[in-house]
C-alpha positions as CSV (number, residue, x, y, z in Angstrom):
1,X,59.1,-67.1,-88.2
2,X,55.8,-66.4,-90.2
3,X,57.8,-66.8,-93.6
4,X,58.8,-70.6,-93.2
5,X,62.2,-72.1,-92.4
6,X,64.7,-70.1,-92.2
7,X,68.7,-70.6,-94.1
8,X,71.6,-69.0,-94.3
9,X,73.7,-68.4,-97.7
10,X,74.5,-72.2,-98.5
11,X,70.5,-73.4,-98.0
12,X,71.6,-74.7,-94.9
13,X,69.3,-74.7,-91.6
14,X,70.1,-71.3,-89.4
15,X,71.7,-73.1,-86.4
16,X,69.3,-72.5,-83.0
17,X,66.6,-71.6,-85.8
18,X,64.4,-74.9,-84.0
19,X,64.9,-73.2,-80.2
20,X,64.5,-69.6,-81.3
21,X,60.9,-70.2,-83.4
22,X,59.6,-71.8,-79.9
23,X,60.8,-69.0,-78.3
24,X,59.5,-66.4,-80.6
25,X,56.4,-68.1,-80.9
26,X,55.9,-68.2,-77.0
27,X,57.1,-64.6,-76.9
28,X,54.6,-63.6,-79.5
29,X,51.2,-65.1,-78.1
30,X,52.4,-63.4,-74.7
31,X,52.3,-59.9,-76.3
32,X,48.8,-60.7,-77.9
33,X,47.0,-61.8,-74.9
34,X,48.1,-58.8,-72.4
35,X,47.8,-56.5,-75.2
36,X,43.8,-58.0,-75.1
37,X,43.7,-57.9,-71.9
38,X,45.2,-54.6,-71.1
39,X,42.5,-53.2,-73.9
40,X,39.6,-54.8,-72.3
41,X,40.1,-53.8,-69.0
42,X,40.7,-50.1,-70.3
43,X,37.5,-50.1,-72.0
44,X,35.5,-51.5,-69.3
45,X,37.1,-48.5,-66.8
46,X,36.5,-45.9,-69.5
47,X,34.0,-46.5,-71.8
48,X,33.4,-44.4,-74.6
49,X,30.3,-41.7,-74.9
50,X,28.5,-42.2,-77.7
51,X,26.5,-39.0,-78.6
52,X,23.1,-39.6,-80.5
């Protein structure tokens, strides 16, 4: 998906390839925000203690 278009042996389009990069895509940015979320709100319940 990050590499370009994807094709199979004869250069030819992977079949789906069009449906599946939405998906992936969708799938992807889904993961990244509750992974940020999830990591704020951990931080903000247990901060760190910093120790002059």
């Amino acid at each position: 998906m990050l590499a370009g278009a994807q094709t199979d042996k004869g250069g030819r389009a992977l079949a789906g390839y069009d449906e599946d990069k939405k998906l992936a895509g969708i799938v992807t940015a889904a993961i990244f925000v509750t992974s940020a979320i999830s990591s704020g709100v951990a931080n903000t319940c247990n901060p760190r203690q910093v120790r002059a």
